[in-house]
SEMARDO-573230 format. One record per atom (N, C-alpha, C, O): x, y, z; residue number from 1; atom name. Coordinates in Angstrom, 3 decimals. Atoms other than C-alpha are relative to their C-alpha. Last residue first. Layout:
BEGIN
R        px        py        pz  num  atomo
R         X         Y         Z  NUM     CA
...
//
This chain:
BEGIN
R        px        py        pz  num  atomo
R     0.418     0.006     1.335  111      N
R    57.540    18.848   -75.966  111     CA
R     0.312     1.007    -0.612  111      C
R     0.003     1.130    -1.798  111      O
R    -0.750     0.241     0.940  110      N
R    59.964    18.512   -72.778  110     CA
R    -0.589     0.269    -1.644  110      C
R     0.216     0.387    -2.568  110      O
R     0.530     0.839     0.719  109      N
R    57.039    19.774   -70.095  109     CA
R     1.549    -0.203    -2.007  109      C
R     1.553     0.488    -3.025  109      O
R    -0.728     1.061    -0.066  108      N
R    58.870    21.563   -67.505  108     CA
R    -0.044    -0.940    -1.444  108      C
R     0.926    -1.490    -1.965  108      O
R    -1.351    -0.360     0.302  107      N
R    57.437    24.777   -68.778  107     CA
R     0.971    -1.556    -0.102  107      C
R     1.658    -1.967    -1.037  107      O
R    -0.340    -0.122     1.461  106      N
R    53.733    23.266   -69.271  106     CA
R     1.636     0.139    -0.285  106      C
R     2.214    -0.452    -1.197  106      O
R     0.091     1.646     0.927  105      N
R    53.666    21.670   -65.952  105     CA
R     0.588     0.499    -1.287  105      C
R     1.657     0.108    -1.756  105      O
R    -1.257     0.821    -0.211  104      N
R    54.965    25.518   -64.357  104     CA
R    -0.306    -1.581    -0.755  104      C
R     0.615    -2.005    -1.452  104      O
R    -0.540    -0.606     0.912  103      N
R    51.627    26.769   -66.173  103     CA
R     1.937    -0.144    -0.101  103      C
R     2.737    -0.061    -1.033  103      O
R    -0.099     0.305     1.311  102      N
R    49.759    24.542   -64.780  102     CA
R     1.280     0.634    -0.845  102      C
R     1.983     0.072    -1.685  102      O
R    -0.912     1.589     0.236  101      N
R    51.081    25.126   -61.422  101     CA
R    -0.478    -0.527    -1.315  101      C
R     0.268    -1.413    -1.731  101      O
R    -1.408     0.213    -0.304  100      N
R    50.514    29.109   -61.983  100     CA
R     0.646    -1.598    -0.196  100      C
R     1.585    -1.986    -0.891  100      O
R    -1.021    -0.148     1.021   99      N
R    47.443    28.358   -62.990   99     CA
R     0.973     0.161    -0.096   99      C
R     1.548    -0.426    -1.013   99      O
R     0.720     0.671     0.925   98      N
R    45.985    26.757   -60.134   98     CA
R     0.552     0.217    -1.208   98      C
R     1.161    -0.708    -1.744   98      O
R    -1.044     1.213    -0.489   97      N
R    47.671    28.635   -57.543   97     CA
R    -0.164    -0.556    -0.945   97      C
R     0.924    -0.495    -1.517   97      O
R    -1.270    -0.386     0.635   96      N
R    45.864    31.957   -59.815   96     CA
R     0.686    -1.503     0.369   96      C
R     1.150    -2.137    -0.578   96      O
R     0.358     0.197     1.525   95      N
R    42.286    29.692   -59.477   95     CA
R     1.630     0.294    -0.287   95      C
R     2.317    -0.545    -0.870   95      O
R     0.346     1.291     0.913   94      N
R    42.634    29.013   -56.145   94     CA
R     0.211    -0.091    -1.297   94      C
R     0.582    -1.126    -1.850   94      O
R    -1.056     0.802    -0.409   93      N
R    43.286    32.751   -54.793   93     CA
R     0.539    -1.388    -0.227   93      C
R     1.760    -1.547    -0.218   93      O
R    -0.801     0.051     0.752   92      N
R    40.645    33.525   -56.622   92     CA
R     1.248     0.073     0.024   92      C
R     2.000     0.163    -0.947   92      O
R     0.600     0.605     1.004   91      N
R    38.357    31.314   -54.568   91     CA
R     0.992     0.201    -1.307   91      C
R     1.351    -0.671    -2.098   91      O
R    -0.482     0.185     0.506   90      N
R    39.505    32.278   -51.328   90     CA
R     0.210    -0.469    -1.517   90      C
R     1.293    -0.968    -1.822   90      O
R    -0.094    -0.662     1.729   89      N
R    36.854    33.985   -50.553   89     CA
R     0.779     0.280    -0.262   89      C
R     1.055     1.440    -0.568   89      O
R    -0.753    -1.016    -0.435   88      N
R    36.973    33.016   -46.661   88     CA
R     0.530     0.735    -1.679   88      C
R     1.460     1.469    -2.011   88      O
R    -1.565     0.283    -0.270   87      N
R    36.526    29.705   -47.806   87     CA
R     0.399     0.798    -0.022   87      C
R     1.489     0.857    -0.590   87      O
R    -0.414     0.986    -1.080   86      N
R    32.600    29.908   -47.265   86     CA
R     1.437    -0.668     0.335   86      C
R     1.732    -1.493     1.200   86      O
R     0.260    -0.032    -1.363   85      N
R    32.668    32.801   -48.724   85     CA
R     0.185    -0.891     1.023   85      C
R     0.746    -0.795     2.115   85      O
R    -1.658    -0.204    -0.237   84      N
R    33.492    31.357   -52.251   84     CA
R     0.230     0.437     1.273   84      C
R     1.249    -0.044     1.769   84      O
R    -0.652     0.968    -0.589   83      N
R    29.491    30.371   -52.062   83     CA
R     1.857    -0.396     0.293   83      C
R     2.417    -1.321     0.880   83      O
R     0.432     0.016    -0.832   82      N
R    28.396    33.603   -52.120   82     CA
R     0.857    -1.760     0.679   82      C
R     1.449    -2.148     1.687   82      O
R    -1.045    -0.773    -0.847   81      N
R    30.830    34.207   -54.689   81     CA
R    -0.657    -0.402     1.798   81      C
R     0.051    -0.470     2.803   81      O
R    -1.498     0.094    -0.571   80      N
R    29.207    32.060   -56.371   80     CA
R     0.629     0.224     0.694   80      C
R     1.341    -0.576     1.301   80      O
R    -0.356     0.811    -1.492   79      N
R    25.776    32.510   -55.764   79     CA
R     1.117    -0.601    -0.278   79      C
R     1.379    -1.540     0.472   79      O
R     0.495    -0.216    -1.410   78      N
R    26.335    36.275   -57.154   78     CA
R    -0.160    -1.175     0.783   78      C
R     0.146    -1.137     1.975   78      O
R    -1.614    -0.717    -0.466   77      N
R    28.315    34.948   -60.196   77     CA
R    -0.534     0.329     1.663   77      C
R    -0.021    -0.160     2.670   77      O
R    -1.032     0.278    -0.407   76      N
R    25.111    33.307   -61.081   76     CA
R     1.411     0.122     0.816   76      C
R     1.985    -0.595     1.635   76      O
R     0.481     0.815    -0.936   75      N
R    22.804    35.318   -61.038   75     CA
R     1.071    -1.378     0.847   75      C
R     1.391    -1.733     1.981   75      O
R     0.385    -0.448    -1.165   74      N
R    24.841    37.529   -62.492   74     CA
R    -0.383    -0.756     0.864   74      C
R     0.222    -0.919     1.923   74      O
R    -1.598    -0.122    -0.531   73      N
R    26.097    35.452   -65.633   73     CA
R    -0.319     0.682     1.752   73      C
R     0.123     0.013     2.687   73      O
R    -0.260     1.099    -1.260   72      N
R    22.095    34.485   -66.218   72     CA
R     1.247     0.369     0.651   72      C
R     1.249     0.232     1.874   72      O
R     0.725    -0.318    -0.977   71      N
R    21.590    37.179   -68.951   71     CA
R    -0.367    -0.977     1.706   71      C
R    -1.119    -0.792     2.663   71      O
R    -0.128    -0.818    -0.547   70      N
R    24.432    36.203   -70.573   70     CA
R    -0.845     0.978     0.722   70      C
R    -0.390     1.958     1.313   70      O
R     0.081    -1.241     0.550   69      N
R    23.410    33.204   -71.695   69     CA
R    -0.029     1.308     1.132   69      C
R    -0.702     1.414     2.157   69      O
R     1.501    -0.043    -0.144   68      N
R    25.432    30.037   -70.156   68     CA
R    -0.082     1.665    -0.697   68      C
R     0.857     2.430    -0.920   68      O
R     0.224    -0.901    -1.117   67      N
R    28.084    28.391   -71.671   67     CA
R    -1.212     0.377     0.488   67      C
R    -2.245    -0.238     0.222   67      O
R    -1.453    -0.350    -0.437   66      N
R    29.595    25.154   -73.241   66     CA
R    -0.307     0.944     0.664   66      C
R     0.225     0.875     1.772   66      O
R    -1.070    -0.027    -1.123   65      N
R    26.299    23.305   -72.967   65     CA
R     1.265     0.891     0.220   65      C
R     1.693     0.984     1.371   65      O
R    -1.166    -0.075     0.217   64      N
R    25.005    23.086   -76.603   64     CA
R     1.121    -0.082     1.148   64      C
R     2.327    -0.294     1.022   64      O
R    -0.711     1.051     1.509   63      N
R    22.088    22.310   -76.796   63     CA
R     1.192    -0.448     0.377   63      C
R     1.597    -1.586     0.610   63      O
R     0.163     1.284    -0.882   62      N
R    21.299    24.161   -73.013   62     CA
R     0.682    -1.154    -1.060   62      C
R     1.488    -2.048    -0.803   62      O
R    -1.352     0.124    -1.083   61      N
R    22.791    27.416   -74.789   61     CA
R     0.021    -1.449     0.772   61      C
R     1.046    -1.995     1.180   61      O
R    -0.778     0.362     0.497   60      N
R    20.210    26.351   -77.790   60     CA
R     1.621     0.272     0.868   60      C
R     2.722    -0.210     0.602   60      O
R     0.135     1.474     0.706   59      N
R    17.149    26.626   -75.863   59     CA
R     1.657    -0.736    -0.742   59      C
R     2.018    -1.894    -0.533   59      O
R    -0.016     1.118    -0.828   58      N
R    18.237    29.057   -73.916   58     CA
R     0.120    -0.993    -0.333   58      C
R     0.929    -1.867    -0.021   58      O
R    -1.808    -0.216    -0.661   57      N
R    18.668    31.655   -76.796   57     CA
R     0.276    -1.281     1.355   57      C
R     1.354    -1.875     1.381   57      O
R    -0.891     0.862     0.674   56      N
R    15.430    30.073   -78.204   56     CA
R     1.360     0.174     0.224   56      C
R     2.266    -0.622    -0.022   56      O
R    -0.022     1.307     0.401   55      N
R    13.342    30.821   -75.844   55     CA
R     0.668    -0.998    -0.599   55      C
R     0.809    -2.205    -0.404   55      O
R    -0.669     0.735    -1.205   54      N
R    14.886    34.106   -74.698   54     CA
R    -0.592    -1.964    -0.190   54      C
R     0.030    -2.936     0.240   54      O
R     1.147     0.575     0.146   53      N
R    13.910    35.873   -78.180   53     CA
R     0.856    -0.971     1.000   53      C
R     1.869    -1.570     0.641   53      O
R     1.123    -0.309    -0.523   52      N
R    15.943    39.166   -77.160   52     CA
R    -1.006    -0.916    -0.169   52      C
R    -2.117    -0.519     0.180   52      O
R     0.046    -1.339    -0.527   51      N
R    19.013    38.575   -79.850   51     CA
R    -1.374     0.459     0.862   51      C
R    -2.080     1.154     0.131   51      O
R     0.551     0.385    -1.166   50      N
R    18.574    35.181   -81.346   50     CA
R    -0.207     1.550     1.223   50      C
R    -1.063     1.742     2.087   50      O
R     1.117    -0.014     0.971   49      N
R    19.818    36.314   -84.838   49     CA
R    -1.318    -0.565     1.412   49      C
R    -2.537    -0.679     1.280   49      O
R    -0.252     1.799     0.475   48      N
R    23.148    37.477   -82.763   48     CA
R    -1.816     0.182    -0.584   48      C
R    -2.497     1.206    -0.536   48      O
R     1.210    -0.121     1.154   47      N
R    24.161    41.096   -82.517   47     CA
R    -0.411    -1.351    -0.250   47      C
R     0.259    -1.994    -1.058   47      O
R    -0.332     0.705     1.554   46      N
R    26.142    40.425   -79.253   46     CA
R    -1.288     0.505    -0.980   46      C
R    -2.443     0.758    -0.635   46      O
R    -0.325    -1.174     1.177   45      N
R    25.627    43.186   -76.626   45     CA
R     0.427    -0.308    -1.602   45      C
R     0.741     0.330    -2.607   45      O
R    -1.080     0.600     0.942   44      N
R    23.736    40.458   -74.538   44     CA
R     0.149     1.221    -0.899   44      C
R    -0.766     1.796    -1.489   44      O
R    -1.067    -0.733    -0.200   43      N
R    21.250    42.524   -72.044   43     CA
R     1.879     0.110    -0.544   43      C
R     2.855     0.830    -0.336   43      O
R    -0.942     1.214     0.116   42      N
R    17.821    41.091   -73.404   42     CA
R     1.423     0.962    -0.054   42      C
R     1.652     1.762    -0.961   42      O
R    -0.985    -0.216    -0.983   41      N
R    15.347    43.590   -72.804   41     CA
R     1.119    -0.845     0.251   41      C
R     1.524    -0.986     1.405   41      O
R    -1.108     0.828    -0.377   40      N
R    13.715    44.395   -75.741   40     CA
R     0.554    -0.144     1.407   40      C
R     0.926     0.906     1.932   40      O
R    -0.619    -0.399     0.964   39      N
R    10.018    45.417   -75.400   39     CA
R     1.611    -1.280    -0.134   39      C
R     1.740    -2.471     0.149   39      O
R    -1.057    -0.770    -0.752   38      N
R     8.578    46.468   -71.927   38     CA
R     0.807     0.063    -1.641   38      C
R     1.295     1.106    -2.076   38      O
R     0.049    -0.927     0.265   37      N
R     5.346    44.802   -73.138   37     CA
R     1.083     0.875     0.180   37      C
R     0.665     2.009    -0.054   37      O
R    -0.153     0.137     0.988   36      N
R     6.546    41.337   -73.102   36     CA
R    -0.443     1.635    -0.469   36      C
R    -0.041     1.971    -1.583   36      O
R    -1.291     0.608     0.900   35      N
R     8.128    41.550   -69.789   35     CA
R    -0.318     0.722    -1.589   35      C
R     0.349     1.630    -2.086   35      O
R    -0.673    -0.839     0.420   34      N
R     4.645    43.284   -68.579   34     CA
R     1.974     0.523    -0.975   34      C
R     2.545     1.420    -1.595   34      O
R     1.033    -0.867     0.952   33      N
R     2.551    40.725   -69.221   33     CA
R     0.847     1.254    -0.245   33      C
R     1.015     1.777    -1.346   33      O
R    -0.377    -0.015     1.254   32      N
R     5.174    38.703   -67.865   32     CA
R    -0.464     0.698    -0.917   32      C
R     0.027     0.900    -2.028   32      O
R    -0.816     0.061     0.500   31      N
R     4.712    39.923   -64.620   31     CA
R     0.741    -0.061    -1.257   31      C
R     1.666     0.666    -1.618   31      O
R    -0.223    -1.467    -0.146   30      N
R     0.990    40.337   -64.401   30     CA
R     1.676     0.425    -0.881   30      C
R     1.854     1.046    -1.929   30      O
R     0.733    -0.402     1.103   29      N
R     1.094    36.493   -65.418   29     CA
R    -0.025     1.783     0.069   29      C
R     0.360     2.349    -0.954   29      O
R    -1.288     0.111     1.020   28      N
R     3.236    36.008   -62.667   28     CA
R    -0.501     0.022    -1.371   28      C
R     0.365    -0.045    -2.244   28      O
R    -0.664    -1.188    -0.556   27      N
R     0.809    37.883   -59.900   27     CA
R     1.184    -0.100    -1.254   27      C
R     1.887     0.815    -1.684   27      O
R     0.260    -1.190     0.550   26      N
R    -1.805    35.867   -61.343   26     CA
R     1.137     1.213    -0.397   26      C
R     1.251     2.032    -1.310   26      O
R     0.124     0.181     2.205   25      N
R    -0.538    32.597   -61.268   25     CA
R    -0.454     1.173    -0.331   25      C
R    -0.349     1.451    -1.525   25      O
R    -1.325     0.343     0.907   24      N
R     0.800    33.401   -57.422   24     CA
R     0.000     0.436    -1.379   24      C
R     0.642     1.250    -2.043   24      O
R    -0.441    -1.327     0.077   23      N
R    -2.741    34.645   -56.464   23     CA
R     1.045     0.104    -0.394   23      C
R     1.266     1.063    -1.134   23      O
R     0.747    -0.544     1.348   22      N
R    -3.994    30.861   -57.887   22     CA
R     0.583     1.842     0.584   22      C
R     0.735     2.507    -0.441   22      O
R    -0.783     0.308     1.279   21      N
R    -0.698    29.133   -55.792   21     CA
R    -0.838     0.877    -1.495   21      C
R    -0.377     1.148    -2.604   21      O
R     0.917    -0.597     0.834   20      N
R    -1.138    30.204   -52.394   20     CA
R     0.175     0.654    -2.135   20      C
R     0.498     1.596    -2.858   20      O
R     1.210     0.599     0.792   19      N
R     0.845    27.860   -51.530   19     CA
R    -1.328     0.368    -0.209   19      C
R    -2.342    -0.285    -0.458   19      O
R     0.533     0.220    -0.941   18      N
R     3.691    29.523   -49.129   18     CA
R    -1.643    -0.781    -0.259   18      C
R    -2.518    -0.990     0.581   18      O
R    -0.467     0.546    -1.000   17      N
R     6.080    29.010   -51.975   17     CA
R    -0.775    -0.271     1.159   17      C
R    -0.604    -1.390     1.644   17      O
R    -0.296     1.377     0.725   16      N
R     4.016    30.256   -54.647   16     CA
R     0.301    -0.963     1.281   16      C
R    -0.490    -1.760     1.784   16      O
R     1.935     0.841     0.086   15      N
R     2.804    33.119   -52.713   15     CA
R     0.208    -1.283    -0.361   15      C
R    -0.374    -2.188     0.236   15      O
R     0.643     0.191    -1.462   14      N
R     6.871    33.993   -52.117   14     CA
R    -1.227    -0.626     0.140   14      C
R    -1.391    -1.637     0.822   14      O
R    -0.953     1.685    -1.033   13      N
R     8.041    32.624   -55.553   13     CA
R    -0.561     0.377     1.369   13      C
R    -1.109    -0.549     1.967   13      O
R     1.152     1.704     0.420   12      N
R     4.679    35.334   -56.911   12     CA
R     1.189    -0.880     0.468   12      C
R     0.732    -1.713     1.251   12      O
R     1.526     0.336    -0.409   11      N
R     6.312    38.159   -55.004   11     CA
R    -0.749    -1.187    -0.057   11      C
R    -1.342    -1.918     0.736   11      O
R    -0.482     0.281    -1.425   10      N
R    10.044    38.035   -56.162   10     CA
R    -1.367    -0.165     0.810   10      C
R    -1.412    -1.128     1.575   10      O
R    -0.403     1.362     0.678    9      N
R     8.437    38.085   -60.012    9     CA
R     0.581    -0.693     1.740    9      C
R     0.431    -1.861     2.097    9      O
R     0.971     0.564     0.148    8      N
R     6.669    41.437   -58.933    8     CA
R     0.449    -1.862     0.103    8      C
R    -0.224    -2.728     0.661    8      O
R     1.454     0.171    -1.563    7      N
R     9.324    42.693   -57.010    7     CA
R    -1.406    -0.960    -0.253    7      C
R    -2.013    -1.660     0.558    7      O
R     0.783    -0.473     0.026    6      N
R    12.050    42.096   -60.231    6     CA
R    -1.169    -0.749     1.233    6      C
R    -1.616    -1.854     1.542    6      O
R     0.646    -0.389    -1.200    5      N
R    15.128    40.818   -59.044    5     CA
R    -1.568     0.705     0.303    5      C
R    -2.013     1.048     1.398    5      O
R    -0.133     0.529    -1.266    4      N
R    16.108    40.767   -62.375    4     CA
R     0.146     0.017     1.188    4      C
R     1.179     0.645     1.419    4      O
R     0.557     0.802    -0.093    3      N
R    13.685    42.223   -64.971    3     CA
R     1.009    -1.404     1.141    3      C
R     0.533    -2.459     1.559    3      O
R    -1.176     1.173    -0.804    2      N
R    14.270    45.224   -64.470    2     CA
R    -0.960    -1.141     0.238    2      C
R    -2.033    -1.223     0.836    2      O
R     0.608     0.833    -1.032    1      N
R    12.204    47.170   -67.231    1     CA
R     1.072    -0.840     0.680    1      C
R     1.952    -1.469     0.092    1      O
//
């Protein structure tokens, strides 16, 4: 099951949005109905004890802050880049300048 970008789930934010909010609750109840029937779909290749129970994999990425779960990296990365666009997507052009002059600090660095 694709569950991102999924039509159904892109459907009910449109109804939602335009406030038709009880064909919405249906349309996302359809949705999940079928989430939970679809099985695993959790796309992390870690074996972890959290593995496909998205409640608590969230739950404890938010705990914890340092990253996000790898079923988000996309979504992400996509409005990144979207937003690296707006400097002519320079972005990883930034990052190498960026390390490079770290990485000259470190040389200079007497320790």
């Amino acid at each position: 099951m694709k569950i991102d970008g999924n039509e159904l789930a892109i459907l009910q934010n449109e109804l939602d949005q335009q406030g038709k909010k009880q064909e919405a609750w249906k349309i996302k109840q359809e949705f999940l109905q079928q989430v939970r029937e679809a099985g695993d779909h959790c796309p992390c290749p870690e074996a972890c004890p959290h593995h496909g129970n998205c409640f608590e994999c969230v739950t404890l990425h938010r705990g914890h802050r340092d990253h996000l779960p790898m079923c988000m990296w996309d979504m992400v990365n996509e409005r990144l880049a979207a937003l690296s666009h707006m400097t002519e997507g320079t972005l990883r052009a930034y990052e190498d300048r960026k390390a490079a002059e770290a990485a000259g600090n470190r040389a200079e660095d007497p320790e």
